[in-house]
Phi, psi and omega in degrees: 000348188275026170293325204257150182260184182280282175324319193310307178303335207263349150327305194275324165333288187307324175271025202061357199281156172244178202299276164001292179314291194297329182316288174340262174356304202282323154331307191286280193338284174349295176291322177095158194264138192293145191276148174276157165239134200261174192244301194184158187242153188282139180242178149311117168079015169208089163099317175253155194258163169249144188234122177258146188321335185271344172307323211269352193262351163282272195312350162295267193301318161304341114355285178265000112332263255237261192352318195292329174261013178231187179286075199255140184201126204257136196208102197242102184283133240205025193255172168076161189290156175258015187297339188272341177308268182337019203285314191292288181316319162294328156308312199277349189261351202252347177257347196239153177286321225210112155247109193264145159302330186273307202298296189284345144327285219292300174315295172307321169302345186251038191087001201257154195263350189276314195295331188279348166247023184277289181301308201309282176346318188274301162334319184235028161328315197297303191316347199262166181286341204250346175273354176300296195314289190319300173312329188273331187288328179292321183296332205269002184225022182047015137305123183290040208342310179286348171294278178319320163304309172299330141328325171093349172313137200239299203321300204276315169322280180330322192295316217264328166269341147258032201193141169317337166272011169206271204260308163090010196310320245246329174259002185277177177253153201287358186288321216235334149322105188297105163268275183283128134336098170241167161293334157299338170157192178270091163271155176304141161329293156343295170309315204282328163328296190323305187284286186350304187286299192316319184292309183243019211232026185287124159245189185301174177053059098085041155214188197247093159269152189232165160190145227245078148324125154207163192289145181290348168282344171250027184268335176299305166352278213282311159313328203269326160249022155306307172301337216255301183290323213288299151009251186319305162293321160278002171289310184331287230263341194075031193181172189257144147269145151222124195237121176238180185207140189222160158270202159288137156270159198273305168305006176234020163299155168261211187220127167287127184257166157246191198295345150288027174042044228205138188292164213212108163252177193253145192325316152300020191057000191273170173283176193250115176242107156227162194352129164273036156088221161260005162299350170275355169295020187274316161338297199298297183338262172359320172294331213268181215223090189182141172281307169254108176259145161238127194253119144214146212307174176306295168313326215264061173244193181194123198308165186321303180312349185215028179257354202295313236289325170299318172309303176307317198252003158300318192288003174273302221290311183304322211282330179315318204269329166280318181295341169284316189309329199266341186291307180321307192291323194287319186272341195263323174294322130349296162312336195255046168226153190268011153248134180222115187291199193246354167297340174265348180301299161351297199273342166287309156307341173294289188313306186286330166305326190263320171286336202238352172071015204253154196229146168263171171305166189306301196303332205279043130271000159277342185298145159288154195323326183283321179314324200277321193285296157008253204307288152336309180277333187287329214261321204281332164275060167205177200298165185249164177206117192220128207242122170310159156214131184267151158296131170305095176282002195104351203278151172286147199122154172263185211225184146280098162271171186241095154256149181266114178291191159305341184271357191081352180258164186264138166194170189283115155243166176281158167235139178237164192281334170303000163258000134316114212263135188293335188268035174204110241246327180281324176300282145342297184306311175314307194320289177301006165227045160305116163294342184232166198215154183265097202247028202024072214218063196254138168233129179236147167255105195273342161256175169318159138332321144291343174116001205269142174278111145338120188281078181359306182304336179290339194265332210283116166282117181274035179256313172283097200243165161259098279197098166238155154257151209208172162206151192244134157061031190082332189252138190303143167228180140239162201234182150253143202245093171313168186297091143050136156325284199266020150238265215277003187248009167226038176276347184243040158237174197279143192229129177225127169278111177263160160270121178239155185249160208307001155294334193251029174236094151318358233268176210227076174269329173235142147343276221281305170357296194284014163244046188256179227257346180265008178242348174300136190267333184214000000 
């Protein structure tokens, strides 16, 4: 404790954190975050499943059989700022006076990589959704957009498009950004969360729910235009939405260090505490009241003309995750009778080894039956997740592996590569021959057998955090990151890996994304 002052606790007091957490936090710097040892990375037919057509339209229709009697709630993590789309564009209005078309042609013929999406970006202005907004907010200040454009002039345009002086895109969240082009108008990421739900995400009584992580500075954002859209999409769609929002908690900021593993204060002397990353939604998750969630990124939609292909296979994916779930429930009711014959011990190992990927110890066929029955209800009674996976395209992220625990057993985890020790040159290798990629696309199943919700916090491996250096104010730090939504903080649930296809991956990383052809409306 003498790391910490008086001021200090009641500081740490005040965010709900207790001494203990942080001291723990100061500790892992010290130690460094233990690296995972991959085994092998999941392949088709080793760890990831393939599913064929006559499977998914039986898993279609049991899906739409069962779903129909549970709790479905679509859970979209929505925080942050959109500034990093804008990276480029942001750099070119803040380092030029004057952004010309030709001048940044010419900068692009000669390699440079910032000008070439710089030029695309100028070149398909029009194409973007968002530009209808844009043209009408510069005319209301009496700029001709398309005059500048034809000029080749950019510099007011960008400004208009990231700056408070117009669209303000830059300080906004990528959720209340216009991504698709209709004839009808433009919608917002958001809005498309919205289409999305309604199709596969209908529970009993007959409405759709979401929920929203956000930042507490975007939450007006968003009611406002939910109240503005929500009409009109349920008359469309044929349902109520009900959409709630939540933040990050403050109690689950980490405590920042300096490159001495030394609390790393701020010029007024308090410590520097931040957002432990999106593995702290894990809070929220928890909180929340559903037999079934479906987790997808904010970023990850597609216009009307390509959603058929997502619609189908969250309904692969759900229809998946309730028949293991009912075989599970089937088997624990069972287990949970005092005479259990050994043909069924038999078939519950046949099952988790084939469905659940799960290996028992070397000895248990010497163990006795109660160890066995044991050991089955401990494996079968936690929460389920059943995770789309894409052909590894090249994309940053993380993937699926057969990781090993302390213990010598093996089991599926999503992996990122900052877990991974840069220094073991066989561990690398493994790395690099993911077949697959993690695209965030999970059906989670969150309750018992009984119906009771499973307390989340209980499945989370805490070894697994992330060590990044960051700087504040010029000065070096380093900071921590709790374990991953969809890695260490789902590291003890039962995980069945699907192959889904590179259509149903989306993501919105750059401006220039949404002018690629799968973001296009026609």
């Amino acid at each position: 404790m003498e790391l910490l002052t008086k001021a200090d606790l009641l500081q740490i007091k005040s965010l709900g954190i207790s001494p203990e957490k942080v001291l723990a936090e100061i500790e892992m710097f010290k130690r460094g975050a233990p690296f995972l040892k991959l085994d092998r990375p999941c392949t088709a037919g080793d760890g990831i499943k393939r599913i064929g057509e006559d499977e998914s339209r039986d898993l279609v229709g049991f899906f739409v059989e069962v779903a129909a009697e549970k709790e479905l709630l679509k859970f979209v993590p929505a925080s942050g700022a959109a500034s990093r789309m804008f990276k480029v564009l942001l750099q070119a209005a803040g380092e030029n006076e004057r952004i010309r078309l030709s001048e940044v042609a010419a900068e692009a013929e000669l390699g440079d990589t910032d000008a070439w999406q710089l030029l695309a970006f100028m070149q398909d202005i029009k194409k973007f959704a968002f530009f209808a907004d844009l043209k009408a907010v510069m005319a209301a200040d009496g700029l001709d957009i398309k005059l500048l454009i034809g000029e080749g002039e950019f510099k007011e345009i960008i400004e208009y498009l990231l700056t408070d002086r117009g669209l303000n895109y830059a300080a906004r969240p990528k959720g209340l950004l216009k991504f698709h082009s209709y004839p009808e108008g433009s919608r917002t990421a958001f809005a498309e969360h919205l289409v999305e739900a309604a199709n596969y995400a209908r529970g009993n009584g007959g409405e759709s729910r979401l929920h929203f992580t956000v930042s507490p500075e975007h939450q007006t954002g968003f009611t406002e235009l939910l109240a503005e859209i929500r009409d009109e999409f349920e008359n469309e769609y044929g349902i109520r939405f009900a959409v709630d929002f939540s933040e990050q908690e403050k109690a689950t900021d980490t405590i920042a260090v300096d490159l001495e593993n030394q609390p790393f204060r701020e010029t007024d002397g308090t410590l520097l505490f931040r957002p432990g990353g999106h593995g702290a939604l894990l809070e929220n998750l928890n909180r929340l009241a559903a037999d079934i969630i479906f987790i997808k990124n904010i970023d990850n939609v597609v216009p009307d003309r390509l959603k058929s292909e997502t619609f189908l296979w969250k309904r692969v994916l759900c229809g998946h995750l309730l028949k293991v779930q009912q075989q599970i429930f089937g088997y624990i009711e069972e287990l949970e009778r005092k005479s259990i014959p050994v043909e069924l011990l038999d078939k519950i190992l046949a099952f988790i080894k084939l469905e659940l990927s799960v290996l028992p110890p070397a000895d248990f066929d010497l163990r006795p039956e109660l160890e066995k029955r044991n050991f089955f209800i401990g494996i079968l009674n936690r929460p389920i997740r059943v995770c789309g996976m894409v052909k590894n395209e090249g994309e940053p992220g993380g993937g699926p592996f057969w990781v090993e625990d302390r213990n010598g057993s093996l089991s599926l985890q999503i992996v990122e590569g900052a877990q991974i020790n840069p220094e073991a040159p066989e561990q690398q290798e493994i790395l690099q021959k993911a077949t697959h990629f993690n695209p965030v696309d999970l059906v989670c199943g969150v309750r018992d057998w009984q119906g009771k919700p499973f307390d989340l916090k209980k499945y989370v491996d805490p070894e697994a955090v992330f060590i990044a250096q960051k700087s504040k104010a010029g000065r070096e730090l380093k900071a921590l990151e709790l374990p991953g939504i969809w890695n260490g903080a789902m590291a003890f649930w039962n995980t069945i890996f699907v192959e889904v296809p590179l259509i149903t991956f989306n993501p919105v990383k750059s401006v220039n994304d949404l002018l690629r052809d799968e973001h296009q409306s026609s």
